[in-house]
N, C-alpha and C positions, 0 to 999 in steps of 0.2 A: 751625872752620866754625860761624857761629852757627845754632842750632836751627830749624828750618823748619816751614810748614804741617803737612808729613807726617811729620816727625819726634816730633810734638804730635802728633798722633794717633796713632800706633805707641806713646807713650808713655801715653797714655791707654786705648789696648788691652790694654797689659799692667796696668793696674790693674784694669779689667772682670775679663780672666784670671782676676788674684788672687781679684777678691771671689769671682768664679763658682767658682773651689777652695774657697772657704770655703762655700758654698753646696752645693756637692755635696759635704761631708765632712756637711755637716746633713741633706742627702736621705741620704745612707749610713746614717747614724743612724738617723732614722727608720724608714727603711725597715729595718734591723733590729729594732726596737722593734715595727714592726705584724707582724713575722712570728713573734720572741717571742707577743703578744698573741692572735694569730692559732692557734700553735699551742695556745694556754692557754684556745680555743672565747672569745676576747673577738669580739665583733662589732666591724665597721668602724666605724660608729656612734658607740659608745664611746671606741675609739681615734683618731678623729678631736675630737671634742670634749673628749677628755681631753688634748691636744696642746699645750706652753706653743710660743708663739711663732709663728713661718706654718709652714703647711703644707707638705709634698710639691708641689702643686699651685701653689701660691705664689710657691716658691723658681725652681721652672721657670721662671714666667712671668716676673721679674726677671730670670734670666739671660738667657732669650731676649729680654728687650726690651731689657736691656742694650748687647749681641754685635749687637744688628740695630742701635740706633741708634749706638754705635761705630764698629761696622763701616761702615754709610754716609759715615760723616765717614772713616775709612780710603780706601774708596772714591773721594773727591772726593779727597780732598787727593793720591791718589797719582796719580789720573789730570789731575791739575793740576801735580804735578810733571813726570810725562814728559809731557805738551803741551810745557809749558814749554821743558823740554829739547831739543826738537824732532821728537817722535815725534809722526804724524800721529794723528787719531781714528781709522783703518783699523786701524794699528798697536796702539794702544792697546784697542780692542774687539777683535782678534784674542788679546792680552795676556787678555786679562780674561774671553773668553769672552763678550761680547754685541755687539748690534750696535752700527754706529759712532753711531746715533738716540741710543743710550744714552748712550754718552761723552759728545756734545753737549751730553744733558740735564744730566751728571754735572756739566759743566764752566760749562753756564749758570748753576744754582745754585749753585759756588763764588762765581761770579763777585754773584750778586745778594747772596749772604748777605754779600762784601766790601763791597757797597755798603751795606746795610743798616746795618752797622756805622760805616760814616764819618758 
C-alpha cells in the first residue's frame, strides 16, 4: 500500500518525538547543572549566562511548537483520512473529542492547502 497523507505525518511525528528526546535529555542536563550550581550558592544569573547553547526555556519552546505544528498536520491528515473512508464529521468529532464545526474546519484547510499546492 503506497504511503499516504497520514501516513506522512505519523511519519513526521515520530521525528519531532525523536528530536523532542533529544531535547529533554538537554533540559535533564541542565537542569542538573543549575542544581549543582545552585547548591554551590551560584546565582541564577550566573548560571544562566554562563550556559553554552539554548536554554531551559528555549528547548521548551521548540518542542512545544514543534508537537503543535506536527500535531495539526496529524490532525488534518487523519480526519481526512476517516472522511475519506466514510466516517461522517459527527463521527469523526465524536473520535477526536471537538465539535463537528471543528472537523469541517479541519477538512476545509486540507483541502485549501491541496489547492495551494497545485
Amino acid at each position: 500500500m503506497a504511503e499516504d497523507a497520514f501516513l506522512r505525518a505519523l511519519a513526521a511525528l515520530e521525528e519531532v518525538i525523536a528530536d523532542n528526546d533529544r531535547r529533554a535529555k538537554l533540559i535533564k542536563k541542565r537542569m542538573a547543572r543549575i542544581r549543582r550550581a545552585r547548591a554551590q550558592g551560584v546565582p541564577y544569573s550566573d548560571t544562566v549566562t554562563n550556559e553554552d547553547g539554548p536554554l531551559i526555556v528555549q528547548l521548551l519552546s521548540e518542542a512545544s511548537k514543534a508537537l503543535d505544528s506536527c500535531g495539526s498536520n496529524v490532525r488534518r491528515a487523519e480526519a481526512e483520512a476517516l472522511y475519506t473512508e466514510g466516517m461522517t464529521m459527527e463521527q469523526i468529532a465524536d473520535h477526536f473529542g471537538v465539535t463537528r464545526q471543528r472537523v469541517s474546519a479541519l477538512l476545509r484547510k486540507r483541502a485549501e492547502a491541496e489547492a495551494d499546492c497545485a
